[in-house]
N, C-alpha and C positions, 0 to 999 in steps of 0.2 A: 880759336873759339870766339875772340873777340867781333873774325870777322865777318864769322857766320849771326850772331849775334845783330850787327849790325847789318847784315841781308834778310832776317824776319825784321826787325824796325821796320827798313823798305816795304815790306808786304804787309805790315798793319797800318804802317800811313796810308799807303793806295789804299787798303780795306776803306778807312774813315774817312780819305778825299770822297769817293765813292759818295759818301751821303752827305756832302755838301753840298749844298740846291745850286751854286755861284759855278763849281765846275761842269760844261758841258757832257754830256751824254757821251758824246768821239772824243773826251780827252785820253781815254785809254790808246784808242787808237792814232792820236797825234802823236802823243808819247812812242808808241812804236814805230810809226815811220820816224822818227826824231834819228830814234835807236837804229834804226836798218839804214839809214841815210846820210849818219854822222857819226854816232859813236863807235857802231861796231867795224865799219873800215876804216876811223881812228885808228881803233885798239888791233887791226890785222896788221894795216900800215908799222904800227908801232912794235907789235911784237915778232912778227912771221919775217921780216928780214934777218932777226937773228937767233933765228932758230937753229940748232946745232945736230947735224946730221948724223945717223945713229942707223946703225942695223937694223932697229928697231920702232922706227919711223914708219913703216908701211902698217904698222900694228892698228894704229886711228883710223886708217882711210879703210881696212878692211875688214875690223870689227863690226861697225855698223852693218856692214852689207849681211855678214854673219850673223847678226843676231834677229834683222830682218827676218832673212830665211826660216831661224831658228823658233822668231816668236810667232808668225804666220804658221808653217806646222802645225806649233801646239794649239792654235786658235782654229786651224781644221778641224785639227781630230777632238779639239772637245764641241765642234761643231757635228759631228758623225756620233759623238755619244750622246750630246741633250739636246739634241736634235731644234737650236734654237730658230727664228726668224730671220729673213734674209737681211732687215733691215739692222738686226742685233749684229750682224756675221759682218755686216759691212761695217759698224764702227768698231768691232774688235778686230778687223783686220785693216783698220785706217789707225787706233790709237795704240794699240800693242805694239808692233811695230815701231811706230814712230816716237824715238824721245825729245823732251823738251832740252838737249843739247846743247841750245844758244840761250835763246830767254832766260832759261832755267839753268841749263847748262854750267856755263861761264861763270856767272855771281857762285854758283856750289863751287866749282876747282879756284876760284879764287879764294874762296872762304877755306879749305882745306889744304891746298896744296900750294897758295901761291901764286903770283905769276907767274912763274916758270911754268907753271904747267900749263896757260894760256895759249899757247900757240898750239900747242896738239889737240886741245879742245876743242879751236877753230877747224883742225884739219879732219877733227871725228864730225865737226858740223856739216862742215862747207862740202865735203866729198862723199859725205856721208849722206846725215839726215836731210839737208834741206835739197839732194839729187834726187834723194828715196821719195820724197813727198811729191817733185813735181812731176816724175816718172808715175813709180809704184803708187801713189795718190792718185795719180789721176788715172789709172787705169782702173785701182776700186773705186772710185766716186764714179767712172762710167758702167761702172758693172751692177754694184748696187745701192747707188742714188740715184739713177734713172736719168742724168745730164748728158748731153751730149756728149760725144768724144771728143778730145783735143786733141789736133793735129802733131804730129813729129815735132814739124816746123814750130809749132808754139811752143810745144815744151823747152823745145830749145833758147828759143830767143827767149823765155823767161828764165831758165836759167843763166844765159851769157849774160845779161843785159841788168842781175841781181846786185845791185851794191858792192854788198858783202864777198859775192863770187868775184867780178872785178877787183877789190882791192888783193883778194887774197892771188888771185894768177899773178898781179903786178907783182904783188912780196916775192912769189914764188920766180921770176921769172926776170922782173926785171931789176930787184931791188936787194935781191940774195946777197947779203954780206957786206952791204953798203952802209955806210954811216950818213944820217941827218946831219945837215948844218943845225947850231943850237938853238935858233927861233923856231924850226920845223919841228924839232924833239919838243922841246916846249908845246906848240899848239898842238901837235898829237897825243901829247899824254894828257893837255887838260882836257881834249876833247874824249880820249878814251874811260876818261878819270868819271864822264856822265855816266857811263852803260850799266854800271850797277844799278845806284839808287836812281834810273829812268826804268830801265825795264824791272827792276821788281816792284816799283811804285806803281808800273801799267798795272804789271800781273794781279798786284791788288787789287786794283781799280778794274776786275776781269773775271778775278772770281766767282762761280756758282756752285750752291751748293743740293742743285735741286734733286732729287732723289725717286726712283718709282722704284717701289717695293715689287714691283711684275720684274724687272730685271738686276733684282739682287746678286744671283747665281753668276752669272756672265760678268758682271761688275768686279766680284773678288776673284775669280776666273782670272779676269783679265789683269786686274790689277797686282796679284800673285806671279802674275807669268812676268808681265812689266817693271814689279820693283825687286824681285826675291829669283824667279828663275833666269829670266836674261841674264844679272851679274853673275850669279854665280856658274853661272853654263861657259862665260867669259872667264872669269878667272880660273874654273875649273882647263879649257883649251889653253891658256896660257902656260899654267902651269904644266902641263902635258910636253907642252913642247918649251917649256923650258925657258920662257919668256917673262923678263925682268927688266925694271930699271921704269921713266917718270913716264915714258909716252905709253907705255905698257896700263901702266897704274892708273892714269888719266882714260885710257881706251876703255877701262873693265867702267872706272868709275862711270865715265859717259853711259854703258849700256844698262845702268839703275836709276835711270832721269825720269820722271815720271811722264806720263803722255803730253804727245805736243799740244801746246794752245793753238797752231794756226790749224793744226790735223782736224782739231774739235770745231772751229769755226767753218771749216768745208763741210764738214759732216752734217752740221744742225741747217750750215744754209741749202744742203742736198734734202734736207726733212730723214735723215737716216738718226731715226730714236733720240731725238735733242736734249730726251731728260737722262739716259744712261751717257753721255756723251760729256756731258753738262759734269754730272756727278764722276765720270773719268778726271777730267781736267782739273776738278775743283777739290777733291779728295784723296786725287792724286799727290798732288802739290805738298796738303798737309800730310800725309801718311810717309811724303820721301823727305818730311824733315826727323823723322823717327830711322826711315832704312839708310839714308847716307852715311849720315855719323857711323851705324853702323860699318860698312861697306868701306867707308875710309879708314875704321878704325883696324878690320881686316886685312885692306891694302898694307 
């Protein structure tokens, strides 16, 4: 409790950096490259080498792709009932889908679960959402935000070539079950030690709360399907088959994260509905500090 506690503190300083005249306009966005650049392949560095191999390990990387499918569906067919706008259909099949996993992600399983459950976190991220977004992203942002298509070739080299993806293939590949000498363990835990109070101090410093009353309907739609049907469609398949124990628990919780913040800024910079997109992001946020608790307390 303490240490979710001190993960909203982070979110109401950003909120009030925010209206200080002295900080830049892009300090939100400094602040996340900070994060994508140093703290979060810190904290992969730091935790993914001793990650402990489990049955139940494949559960993170294939969740995500699972509830993609699952939330897309639902966001068709209540497209074929209230028969909305193409530009509405394009951000609820950019931000339903996709959770805020990492920004959001991480600080929530840290606050509940501990570190320990940080490395599956990264592996529901890294394999997960942030593939889902540069693939399955960019093929709804060329379908209905009117942008060019991205080549194969780009998608690719922005995926190899992403921070985070690199540190975590390294953990995975070259650094699996190795020990740091004790200065390396040191500089990577201070540096991983930032990613909390850096990216929730962004997320404050990011929030919107703007609102259009024309797309109320599609908004709790969406955000229904995103904090409440996702999990529990998740812990409902797990339990089905029978699947237990932390990367399990950490994979459901992942799939109640509320919509991504970088999903939202492709959207609004595509002109696809910027005030339903806006109020995903920014409502989201708060309404998944009400469904988590819950969600863990179920876990």
């Amino acid at each position: 409790m303490v240490n979710f506690t001190l993960t909203i503190s982070y979110l109401v300083i950003g909120l009030v950096l925010r209206r200080v005249p002295k900080f830049p306009k892009d300090s939100a966005s400094v602040l996340n490259l900070f994060v994508i650049y140093v703290s979060l392949p810190a904290l992969i560095l730091l935790k993914v080498p001793s990650l402990s191999l489990s049955r139940d390990l494949w559960v993170p990387v294939v969740m995500p792709w699972l509830m993609l499918l699952f939330s897309a569906a639902l966001v068709l067919l209540g497209t074929r009932i209230f028969l909305w706008q193409k530009s509405v259909v394009g951000v609820l099949l950019l931000m339903v889908p996709l959770g805020n996993t990492s920004f959001f992600g991480i600080p929530m399983v840290t606050a509940f679960f501990g570190d320990s459950g940080v490395p599956y976190a990264v592996l529901y991220d890294q394999f997960g959402s942030f593939i889902a977004l540069s693939t399955y992203g960019t093929i709804i942002l060329a379908i209905y935000g009117g942008k060019g298509k991205a080549s194969v070739m780009d998608v690719v080299l922005k995926i190899v070539t992403f921070p985070p993806f690199i540190a975590l293939l390294t953990s995975l590949i070259i650094l699996q079950g190795l020990s740091y000498p004790p200065a390396i363990e040191v500089l990577l835990s201070s540096l991983a030690g930032t990613l909390v109070p850096v990216v929730m101090v962004a997320v404050g410093m990011q929030l919107s709360f703007r609102f259009d009353s024309g797309t109320f309907r599609p908004f709790v739609f969406g955000l229904l399907v995103k904090l409440v049907a996702a999990p529990m469609s998740a812990l409902l398949i797990c339990s089905a088959l029978g699947l237990d124990g932390l990367p399990v628990k950490i994979a459901i919780f992942e799939a109640g994260m509320p919509p991504m913040v970088s999903a939202g800024a492709l959207a609004i910079s595509a002109g696809m509905s910027p005030k339903l997109t806006a109020a995903f992001v920014g409502f989201g946020i708060v309404a998944s500090f009400a469904t988590l608790p819950i969600l863990a307390g179920v876990l």
